[in-house]
Backbone as CSV, one residue per row, in Angstrom:
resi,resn,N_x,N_y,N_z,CA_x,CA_y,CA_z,C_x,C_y,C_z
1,UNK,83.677,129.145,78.498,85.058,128.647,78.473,85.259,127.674,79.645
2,UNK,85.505,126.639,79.529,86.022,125.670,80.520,87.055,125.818,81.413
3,UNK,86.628,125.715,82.754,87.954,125.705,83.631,89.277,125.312,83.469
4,UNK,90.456,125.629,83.631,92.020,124.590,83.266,91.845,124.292,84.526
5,UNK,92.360,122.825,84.737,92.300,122.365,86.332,93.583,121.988,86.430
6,UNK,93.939,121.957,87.503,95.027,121.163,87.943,94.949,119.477,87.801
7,UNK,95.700,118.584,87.536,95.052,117.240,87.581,96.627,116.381,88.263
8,UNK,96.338,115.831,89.129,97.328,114.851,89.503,97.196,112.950,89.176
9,UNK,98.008,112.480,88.870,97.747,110.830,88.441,98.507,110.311,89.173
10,UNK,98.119,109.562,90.595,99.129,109.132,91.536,98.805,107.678,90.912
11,UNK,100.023,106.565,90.962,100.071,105.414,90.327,100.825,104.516,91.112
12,UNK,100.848,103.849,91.278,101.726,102.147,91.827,103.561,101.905,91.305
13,UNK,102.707,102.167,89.158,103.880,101.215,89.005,104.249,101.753,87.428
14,UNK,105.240,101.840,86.612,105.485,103.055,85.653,104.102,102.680,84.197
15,UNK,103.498,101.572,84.083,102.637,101.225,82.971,101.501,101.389,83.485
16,UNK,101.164,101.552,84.346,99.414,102.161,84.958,98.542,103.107,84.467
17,UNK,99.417,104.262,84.725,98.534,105.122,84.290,98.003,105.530,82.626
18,UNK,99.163,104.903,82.244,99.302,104.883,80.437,97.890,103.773,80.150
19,UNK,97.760,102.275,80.927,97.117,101.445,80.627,95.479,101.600,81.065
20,UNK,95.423,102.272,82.139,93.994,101.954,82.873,93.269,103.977,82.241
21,UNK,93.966,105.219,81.983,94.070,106.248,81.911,94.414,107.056,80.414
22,UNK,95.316,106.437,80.022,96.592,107.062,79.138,94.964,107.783,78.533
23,UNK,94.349,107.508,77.580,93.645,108.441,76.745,92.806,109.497,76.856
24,UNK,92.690,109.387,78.261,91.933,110.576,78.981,92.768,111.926,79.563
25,UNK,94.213,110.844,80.114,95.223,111.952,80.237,95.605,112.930,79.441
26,UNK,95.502,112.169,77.866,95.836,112.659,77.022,95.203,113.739,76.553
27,UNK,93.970,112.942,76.804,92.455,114.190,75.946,92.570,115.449,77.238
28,UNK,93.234,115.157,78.063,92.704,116.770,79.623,94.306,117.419,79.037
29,UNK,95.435,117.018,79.052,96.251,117.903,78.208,96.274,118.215,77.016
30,UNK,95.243,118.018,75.700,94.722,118.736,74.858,94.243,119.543,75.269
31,UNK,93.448,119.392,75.908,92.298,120.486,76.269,92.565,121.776,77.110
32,UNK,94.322,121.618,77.742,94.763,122.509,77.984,95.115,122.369,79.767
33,UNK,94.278,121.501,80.205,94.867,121.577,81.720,96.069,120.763,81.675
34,UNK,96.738,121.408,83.137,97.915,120.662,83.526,97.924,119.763,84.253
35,UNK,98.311,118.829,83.929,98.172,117.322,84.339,99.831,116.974,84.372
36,UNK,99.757,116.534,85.831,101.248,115.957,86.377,100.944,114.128,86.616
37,UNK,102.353,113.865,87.224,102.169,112.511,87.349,103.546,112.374,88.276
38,UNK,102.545,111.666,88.747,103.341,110.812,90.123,103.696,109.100,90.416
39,UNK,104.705,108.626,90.331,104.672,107.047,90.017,105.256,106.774,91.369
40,UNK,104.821,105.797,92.270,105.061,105.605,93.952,106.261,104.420,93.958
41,UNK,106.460,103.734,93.073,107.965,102.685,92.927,108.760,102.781,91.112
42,UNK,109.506,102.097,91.082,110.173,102.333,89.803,109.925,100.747,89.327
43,UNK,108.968,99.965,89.624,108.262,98.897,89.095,109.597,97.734,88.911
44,UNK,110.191,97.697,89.673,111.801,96.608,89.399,111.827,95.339,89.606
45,UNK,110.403,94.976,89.808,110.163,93.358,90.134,109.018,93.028,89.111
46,UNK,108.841,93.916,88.411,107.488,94.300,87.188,108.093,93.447,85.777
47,UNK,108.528,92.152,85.719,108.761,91.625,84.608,108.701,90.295,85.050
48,UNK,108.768,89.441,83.957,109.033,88.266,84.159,110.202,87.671,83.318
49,UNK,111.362,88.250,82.945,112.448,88.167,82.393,113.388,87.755,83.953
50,UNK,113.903,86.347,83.759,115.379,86.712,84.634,116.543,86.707,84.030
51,UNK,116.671,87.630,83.415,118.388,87.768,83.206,118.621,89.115,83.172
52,UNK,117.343,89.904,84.301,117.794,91.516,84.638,118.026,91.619,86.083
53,UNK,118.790,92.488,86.421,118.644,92.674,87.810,117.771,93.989,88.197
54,UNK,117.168,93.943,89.593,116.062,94.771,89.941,116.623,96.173,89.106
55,UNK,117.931,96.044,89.677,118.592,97.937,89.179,118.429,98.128,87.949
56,UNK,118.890,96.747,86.642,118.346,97.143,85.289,116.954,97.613,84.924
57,UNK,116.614,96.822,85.582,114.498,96.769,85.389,114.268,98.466,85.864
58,UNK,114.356,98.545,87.071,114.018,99.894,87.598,114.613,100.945,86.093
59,UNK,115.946,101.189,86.144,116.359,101.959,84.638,115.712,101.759,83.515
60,UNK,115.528,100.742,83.083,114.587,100.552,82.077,113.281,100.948,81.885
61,UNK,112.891,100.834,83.494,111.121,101.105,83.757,110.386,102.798,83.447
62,UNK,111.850,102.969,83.877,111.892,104.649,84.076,112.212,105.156,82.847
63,UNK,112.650,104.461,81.692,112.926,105.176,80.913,111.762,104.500,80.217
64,UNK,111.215,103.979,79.991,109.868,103.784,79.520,108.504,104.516,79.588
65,UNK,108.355,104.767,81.374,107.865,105.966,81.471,108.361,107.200,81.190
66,UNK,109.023,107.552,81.029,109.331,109.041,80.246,109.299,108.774,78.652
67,UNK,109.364,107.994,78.298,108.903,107.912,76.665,107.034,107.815,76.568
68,UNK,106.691,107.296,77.381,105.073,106.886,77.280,104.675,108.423,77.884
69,UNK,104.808,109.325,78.656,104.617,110.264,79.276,104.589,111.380,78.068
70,UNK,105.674,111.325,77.541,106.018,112.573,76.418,104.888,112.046,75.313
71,UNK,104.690,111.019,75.161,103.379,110.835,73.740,102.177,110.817,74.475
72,UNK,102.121,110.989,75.974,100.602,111.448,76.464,100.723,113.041,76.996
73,UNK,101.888,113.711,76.491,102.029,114.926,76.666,102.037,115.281,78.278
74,UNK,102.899,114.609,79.083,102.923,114.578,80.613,104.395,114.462,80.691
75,UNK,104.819,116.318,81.228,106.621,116.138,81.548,106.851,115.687,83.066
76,UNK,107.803,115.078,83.144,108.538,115.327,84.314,108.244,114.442,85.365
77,UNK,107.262,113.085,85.015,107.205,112.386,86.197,107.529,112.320,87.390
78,UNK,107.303,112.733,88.374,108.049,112.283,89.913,108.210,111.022,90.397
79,UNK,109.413,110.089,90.502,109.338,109.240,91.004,109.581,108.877,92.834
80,UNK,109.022,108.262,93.708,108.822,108.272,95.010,109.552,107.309,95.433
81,UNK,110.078,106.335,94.188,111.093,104.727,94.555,110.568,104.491,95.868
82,UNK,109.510,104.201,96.130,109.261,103.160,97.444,109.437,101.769,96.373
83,UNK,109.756,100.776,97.060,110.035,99.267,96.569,108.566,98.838,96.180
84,UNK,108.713,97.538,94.776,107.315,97.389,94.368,107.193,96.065,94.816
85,UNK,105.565,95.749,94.805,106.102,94.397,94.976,105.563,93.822,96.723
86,UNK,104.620,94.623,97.053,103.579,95.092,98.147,104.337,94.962,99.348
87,UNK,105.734,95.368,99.357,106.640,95.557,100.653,106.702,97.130,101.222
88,UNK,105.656,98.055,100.292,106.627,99.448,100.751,105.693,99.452,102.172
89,UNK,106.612,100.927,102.654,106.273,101.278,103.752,105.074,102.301,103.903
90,UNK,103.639,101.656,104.292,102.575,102.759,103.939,102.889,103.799,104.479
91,UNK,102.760,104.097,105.633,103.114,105.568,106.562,103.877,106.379,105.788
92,UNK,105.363,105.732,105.304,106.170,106.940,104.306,105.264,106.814,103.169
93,UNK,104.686,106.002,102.766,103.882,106.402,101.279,103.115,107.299,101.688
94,UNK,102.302,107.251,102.471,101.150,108.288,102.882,101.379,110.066,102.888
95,UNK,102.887,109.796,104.357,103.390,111.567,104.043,104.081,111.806,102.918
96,UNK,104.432,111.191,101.990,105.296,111.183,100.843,104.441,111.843,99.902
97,UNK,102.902,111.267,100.387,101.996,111.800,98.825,100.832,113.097,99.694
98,UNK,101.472,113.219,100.399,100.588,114.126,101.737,101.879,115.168,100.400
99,UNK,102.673,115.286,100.614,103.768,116.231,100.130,103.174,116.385,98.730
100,UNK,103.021,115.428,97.745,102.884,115.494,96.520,101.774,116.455,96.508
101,UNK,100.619,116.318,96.867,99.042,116.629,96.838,98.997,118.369,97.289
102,UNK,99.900,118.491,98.398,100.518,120.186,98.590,101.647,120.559,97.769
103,UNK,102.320,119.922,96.969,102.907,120.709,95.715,102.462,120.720,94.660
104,UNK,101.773,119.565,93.905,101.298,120.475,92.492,99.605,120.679,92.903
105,UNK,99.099,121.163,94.068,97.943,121.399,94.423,96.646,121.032,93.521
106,UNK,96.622,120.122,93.108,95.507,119.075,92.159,94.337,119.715,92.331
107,UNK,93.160,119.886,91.437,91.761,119.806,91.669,90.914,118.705,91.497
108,UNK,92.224,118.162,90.949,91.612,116.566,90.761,92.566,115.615,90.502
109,UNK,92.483,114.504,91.743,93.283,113.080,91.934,93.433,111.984,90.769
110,UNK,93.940,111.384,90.034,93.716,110.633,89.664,94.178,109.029,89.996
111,UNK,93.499,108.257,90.658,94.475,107.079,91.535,93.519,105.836,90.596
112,UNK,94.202,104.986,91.590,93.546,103.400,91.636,92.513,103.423,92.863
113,UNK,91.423,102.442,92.374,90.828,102.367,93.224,91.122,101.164,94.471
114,UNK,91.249,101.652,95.391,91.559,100.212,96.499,90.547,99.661,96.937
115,UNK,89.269,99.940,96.769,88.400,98.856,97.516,87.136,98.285,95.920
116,UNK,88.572,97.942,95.052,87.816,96.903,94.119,87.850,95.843,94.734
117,UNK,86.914,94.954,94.061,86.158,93.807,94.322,87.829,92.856,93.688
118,UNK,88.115,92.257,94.726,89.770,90.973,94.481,90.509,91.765,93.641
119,UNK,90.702,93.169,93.967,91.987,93.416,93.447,93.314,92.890,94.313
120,UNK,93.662,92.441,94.138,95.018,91.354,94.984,96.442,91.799,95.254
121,UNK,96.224,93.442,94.076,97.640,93.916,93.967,97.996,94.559,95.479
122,UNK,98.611,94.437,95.782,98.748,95.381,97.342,99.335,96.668,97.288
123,UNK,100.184,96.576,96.240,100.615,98.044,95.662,99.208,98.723,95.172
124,UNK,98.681,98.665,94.625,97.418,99.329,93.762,96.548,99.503,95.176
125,UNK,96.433,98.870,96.155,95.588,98.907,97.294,96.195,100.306,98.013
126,UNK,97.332,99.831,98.491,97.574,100.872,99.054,97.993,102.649,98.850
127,UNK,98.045,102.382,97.249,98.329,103.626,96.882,97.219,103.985,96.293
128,UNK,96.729,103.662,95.796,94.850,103.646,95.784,94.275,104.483,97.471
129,UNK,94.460,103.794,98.200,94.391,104.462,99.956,94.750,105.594,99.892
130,UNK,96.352,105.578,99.419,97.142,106.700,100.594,96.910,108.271,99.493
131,UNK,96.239,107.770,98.143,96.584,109.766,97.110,95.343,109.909,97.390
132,UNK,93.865,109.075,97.664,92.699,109.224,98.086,93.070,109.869,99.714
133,UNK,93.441,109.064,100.545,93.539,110.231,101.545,94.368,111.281,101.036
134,UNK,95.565,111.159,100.872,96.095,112.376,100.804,95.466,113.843,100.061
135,UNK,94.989,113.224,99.201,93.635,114.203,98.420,92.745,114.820,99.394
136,UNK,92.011,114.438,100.506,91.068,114.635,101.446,91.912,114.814,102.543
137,UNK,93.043,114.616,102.582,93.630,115.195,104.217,94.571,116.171,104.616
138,UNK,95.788,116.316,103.049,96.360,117.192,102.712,96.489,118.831,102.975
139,UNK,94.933,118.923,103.344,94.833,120.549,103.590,94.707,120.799,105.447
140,UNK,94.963,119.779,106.233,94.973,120.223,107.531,96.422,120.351,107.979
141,UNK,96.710,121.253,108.308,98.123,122.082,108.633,99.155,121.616,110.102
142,UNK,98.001,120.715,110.316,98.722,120.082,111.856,98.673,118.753,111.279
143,UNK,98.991,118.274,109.949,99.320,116.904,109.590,100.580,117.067,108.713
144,UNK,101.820,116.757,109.112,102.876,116.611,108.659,103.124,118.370,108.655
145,UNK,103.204,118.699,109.702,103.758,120.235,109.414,104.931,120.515,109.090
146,UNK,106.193,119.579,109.480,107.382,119.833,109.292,107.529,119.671,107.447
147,UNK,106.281,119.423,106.879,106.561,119.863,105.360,106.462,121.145,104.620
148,UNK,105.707,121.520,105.604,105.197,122.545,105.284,106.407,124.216,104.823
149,UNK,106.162,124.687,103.682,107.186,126.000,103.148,106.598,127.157,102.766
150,UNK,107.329,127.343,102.017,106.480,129.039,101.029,105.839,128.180,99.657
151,UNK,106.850,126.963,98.962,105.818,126.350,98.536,105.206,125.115,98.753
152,UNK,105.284,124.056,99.415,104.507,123.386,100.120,103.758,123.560,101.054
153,UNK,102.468,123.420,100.691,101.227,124.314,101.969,100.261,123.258,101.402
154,UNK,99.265,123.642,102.719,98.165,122.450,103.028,97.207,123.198,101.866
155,UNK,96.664,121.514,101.264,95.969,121.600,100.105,94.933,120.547,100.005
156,UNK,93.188,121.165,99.192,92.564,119.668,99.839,92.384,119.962,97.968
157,UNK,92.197,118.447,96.881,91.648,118.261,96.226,90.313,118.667,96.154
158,UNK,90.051,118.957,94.933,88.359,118.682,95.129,87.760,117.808,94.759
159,UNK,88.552,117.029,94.320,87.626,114.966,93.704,88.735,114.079,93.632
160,UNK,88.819,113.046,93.725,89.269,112.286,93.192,88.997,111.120,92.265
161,UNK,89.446,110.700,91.551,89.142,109.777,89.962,89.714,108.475,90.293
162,UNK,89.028,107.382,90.340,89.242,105.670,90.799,89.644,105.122,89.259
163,UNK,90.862,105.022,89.010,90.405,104.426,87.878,91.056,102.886,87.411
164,UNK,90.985,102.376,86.701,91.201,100.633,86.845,89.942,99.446,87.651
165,UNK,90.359,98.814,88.176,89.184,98.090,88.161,88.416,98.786,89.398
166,UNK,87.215,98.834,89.652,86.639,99.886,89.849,85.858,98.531,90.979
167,UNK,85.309,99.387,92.229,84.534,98.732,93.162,83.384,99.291,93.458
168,UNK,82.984,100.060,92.429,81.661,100.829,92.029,81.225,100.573,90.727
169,UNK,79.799,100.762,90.078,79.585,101.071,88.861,79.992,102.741,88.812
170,UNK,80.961,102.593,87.290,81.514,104.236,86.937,80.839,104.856,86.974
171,UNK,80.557,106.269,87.390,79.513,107.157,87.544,80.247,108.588,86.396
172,UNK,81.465,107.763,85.356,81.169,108.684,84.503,82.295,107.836,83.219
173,UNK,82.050,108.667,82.377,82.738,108.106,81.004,83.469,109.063,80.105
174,UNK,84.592,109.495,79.906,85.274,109.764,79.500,85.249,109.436,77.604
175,UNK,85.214,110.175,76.588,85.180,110.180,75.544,86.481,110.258,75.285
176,UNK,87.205,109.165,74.649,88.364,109.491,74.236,88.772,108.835,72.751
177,UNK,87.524,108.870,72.088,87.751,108.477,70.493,88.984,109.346,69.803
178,UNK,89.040,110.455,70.125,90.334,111.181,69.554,91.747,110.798,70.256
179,UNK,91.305,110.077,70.857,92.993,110.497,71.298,93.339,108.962,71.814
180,UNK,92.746,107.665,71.677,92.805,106.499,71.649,94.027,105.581,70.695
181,UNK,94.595,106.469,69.751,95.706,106.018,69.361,97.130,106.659,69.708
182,UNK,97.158,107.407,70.979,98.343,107.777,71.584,98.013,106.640,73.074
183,UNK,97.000,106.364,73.622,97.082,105.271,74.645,97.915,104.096,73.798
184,UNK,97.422,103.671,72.649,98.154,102.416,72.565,99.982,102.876,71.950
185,UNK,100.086,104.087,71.429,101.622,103.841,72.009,102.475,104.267,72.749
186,UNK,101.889,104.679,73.663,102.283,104.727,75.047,102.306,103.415,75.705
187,UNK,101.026,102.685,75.500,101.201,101.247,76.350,102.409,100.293,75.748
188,UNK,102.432,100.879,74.459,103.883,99.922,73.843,104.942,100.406,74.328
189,UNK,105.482,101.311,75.132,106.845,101.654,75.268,106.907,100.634,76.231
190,UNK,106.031,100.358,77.159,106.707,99.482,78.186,106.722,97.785,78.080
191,UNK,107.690,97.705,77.238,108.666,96.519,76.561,109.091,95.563,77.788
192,UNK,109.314,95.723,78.859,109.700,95.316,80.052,108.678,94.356,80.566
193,UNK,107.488,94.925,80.673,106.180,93.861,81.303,105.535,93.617,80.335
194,UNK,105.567,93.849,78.745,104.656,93.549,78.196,104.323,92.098,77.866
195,UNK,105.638,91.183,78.704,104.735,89.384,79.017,103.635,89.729,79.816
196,UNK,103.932,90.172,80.648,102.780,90.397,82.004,100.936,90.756,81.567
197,UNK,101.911,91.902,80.512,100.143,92.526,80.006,99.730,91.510,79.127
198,UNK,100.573,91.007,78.464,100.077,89.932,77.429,99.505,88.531,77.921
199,UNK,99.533,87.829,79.036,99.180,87.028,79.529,98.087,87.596,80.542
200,UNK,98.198,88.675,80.675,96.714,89.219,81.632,95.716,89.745,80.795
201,UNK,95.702,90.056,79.285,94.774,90.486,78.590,94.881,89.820,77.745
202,UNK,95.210,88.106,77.582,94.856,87.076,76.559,95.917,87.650,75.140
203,UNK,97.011,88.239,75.396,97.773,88.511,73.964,98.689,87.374,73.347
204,UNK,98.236,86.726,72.247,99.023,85.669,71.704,100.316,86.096,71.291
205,UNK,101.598,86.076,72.382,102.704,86.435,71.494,103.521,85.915,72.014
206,UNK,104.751,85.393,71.657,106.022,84.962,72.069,106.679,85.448,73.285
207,UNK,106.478,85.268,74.784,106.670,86.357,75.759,108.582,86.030,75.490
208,UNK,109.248,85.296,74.697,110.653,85.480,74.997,111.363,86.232,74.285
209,UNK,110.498,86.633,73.080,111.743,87.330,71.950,110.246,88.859,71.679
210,UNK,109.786,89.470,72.765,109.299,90.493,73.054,109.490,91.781,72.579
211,UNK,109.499,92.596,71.755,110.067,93.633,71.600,108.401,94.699,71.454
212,UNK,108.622,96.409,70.944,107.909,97.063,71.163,107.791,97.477,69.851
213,UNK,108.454,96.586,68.612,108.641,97.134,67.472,108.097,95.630,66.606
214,UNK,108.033,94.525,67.691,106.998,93.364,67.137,105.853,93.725,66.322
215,UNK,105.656,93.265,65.118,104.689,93.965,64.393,103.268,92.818,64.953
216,UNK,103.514,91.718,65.101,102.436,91.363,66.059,101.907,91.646,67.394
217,UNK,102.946,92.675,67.713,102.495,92.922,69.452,102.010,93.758,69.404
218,UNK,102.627,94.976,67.968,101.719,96.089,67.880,100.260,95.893,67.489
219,UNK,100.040,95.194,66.447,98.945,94.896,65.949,97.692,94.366,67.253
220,UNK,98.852,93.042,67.852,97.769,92.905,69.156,97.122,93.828,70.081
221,UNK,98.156,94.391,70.395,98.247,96.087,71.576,97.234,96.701,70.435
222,UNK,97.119,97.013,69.632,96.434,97.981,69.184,95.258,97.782,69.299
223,UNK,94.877,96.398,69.244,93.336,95.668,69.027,92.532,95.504,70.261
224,UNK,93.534,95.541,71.690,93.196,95.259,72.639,92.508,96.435,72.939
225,UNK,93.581,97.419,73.226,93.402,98.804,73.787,92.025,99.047,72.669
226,UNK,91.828,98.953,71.440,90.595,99.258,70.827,89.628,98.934,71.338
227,UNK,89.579,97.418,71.432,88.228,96.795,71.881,87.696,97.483,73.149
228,UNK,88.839,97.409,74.079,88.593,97.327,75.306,87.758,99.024,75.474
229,UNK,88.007,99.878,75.061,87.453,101.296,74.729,86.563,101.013,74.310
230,UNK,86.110,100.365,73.384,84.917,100.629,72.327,83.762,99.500,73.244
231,UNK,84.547,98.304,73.904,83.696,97.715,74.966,82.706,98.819,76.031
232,UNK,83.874,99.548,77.066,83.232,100.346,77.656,82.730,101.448,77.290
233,UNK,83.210,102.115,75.740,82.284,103.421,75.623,80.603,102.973,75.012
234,UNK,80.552,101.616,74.875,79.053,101.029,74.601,78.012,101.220,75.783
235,UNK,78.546,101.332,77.043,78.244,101.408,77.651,77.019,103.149,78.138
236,UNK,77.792,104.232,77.271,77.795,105.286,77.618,77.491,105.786,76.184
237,UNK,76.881,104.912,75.178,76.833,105.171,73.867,78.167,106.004,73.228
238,UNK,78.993,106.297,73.481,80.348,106.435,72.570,81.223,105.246,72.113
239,UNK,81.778,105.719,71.020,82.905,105.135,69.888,83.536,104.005,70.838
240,UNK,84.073,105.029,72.106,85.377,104.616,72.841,85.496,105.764,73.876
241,UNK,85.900,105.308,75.009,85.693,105.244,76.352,87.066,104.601,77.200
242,UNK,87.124,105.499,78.610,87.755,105.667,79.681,86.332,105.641,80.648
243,UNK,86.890,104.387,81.822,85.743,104.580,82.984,86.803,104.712,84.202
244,UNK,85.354,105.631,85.103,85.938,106.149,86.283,84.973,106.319,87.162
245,UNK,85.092,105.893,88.871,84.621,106.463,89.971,85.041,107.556,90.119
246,UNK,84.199,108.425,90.069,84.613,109.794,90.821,84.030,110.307,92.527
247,UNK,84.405,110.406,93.407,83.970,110.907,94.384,84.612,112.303,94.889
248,UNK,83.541,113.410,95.395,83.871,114.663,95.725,84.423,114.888,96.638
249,UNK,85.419,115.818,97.788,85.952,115.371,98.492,85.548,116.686,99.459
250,UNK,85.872,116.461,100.440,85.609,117.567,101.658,86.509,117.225,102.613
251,UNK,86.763,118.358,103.324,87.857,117.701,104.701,88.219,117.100,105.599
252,UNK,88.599,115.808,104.769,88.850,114.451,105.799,87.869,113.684,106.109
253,UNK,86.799,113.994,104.429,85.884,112.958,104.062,85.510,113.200,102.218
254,UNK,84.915,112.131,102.115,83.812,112.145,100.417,83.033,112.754,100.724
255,UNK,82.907,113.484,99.881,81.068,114.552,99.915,79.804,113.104,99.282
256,UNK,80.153,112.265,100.232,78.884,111.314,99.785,78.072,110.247,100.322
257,UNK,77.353,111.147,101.352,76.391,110.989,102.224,75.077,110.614,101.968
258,UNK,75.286,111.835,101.245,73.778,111.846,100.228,73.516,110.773,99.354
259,UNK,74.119,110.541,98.399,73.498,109.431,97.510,74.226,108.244,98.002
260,UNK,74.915,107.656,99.399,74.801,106.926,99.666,73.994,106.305,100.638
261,UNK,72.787,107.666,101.278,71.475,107.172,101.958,70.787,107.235,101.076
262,UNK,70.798,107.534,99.925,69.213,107.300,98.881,69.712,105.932,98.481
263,UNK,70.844,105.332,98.392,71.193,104.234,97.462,69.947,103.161,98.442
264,UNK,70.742,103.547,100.111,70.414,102.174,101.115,68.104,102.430,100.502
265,UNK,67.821,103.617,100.121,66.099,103.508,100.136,65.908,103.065,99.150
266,UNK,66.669,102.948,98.224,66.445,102.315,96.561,66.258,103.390,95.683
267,UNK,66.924,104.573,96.008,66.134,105.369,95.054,67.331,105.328,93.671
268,UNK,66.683,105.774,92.658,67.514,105.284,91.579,68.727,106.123,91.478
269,UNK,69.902,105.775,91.161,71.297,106.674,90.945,71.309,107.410,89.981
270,UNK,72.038,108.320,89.867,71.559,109.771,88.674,72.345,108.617,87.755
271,UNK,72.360,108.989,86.584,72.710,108.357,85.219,74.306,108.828,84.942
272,UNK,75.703,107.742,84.929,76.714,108.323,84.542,76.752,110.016,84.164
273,UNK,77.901,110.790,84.255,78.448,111.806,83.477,78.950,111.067,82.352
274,UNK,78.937,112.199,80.701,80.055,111.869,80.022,80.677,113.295,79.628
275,UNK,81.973,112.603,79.474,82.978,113.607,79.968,83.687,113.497,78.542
């Protein structure tokens, strides 16, 4: 019988985790673990529409994520409203997710990775940083003690999951042929940026008269999110595929010493997990 784990998805911005994740999230709450989610701004500068103001966008954003959340079977989002838009304040992001990481006590992180190769986002950088530390630092009791309760207590992850553009080759692959048609409508609820995604993943569509009920946007969205799965699960010989760095974590480091002195002798890297 397989372990139920705890799983946390710390994120930037409310369409992340649905886009770079959603089908894996999906497939670990089939499978029965509890998987939370954590979003670090309410994404209010995340469009390219001007005739909203930040406060509409943010309402909108949020209610997008809670529609994309409920069809990846993930209640209750926490939102952290630090400002998006690479102005927040790291230090409060840091103890903010120091807090998160000792309340739903994760066995496993799920972030962005920050030391991809020109990732440019500064949001994704730094919150990429701060749930990776907080994952690995979380459990020392003389760091942010004044958080500390009966239920907030020091807590260390035991891995954390890089996922989006990645500054490693993935060292595992995620099977998510079953559950690859709740990622793509989840990625459709968020109607708000979907100029953004559509001009960053080549989608031919009208970014002014946009909707989530466009039968060409669906059709596009559907084809993308396909390919793009069936691209990387080639990789790992499956249908369709989720990729991820995973690194193990220990206290107030990666457990990865080891195969990063065999890497510097050349010795060969064990062969992806598939998951």
């Amino acid at each position: 019988m397989t372990k139920k784990l705890k799983m946390l998805a710390i994120f930037p911005h409310p369409d992340d985790s649905a886009i770079f994740a959603g089908a894996s999230l999906n497939k670990w709450v089939r499978e029965g673990h509890m998987v939370s989610a954590v979003c670090c701004t309410d994404g209010e500068v995340g469009t390219l529409r001007s005739d909203l103001t930040k406060e509409e966008v943010s309402r909108i954003r949020k209610n997008e994520l809670l529609a994309a959340n409920k069809i990846l079977g993930i209640e209750n989002p926490e939102m952290l409203h630090h400002p998006d838009g690479g102005v927040m304040d790291v230090t409060e992001l840091r103890k903010d997710l120091f807090r998160c990481v000792r309340k739903y006590k994760p066995d496993r992180v799920i972030s962005m990775d920050p030391w991809a190769k020109y990732e440019i986002h500064p949001d994704h950088q730094e919150v990429g940083r701060m749930g990776a530390e907080a994952a690995a630092f979380a459990g020392f009791p003389l760091l942010y003690p004044e958080q500390l309760n009966d239920e907030i207590q020091p807590h260390f992850a035991s891995e954390v999951w890089f996922m989006g553009m990645l500054g490693h080759a993935p060292n595992c692959y995620v099977d998510v042929s079953s559950t690859i048609g709740k990622k793509v409508e989840a990625v459709l609820q968020f109607e708000t940026t979907m100029s953004i995604i559509s001009d960053l993943f080549g989608l031919e569509i009208n970014q002014k008269s946009i909707t989530r009920d466009d039968e060409k946007l669906i059709k596009s969205t559907d084809e993308w999110v396909r390919a793009r799965a069936e691209q990387i699960g080639k990789h790992a010989g499956l249908k369709a595929a989720e990729a991820f760095y995973i690194q193990k974590c220990l206290p107030g480091h990666f457990n990865n010493l080891q195969p990063s002195t065999e890497a510097f002798t050349g010795k060969q890297v064990e062969s992806p997990l598939i998951c």
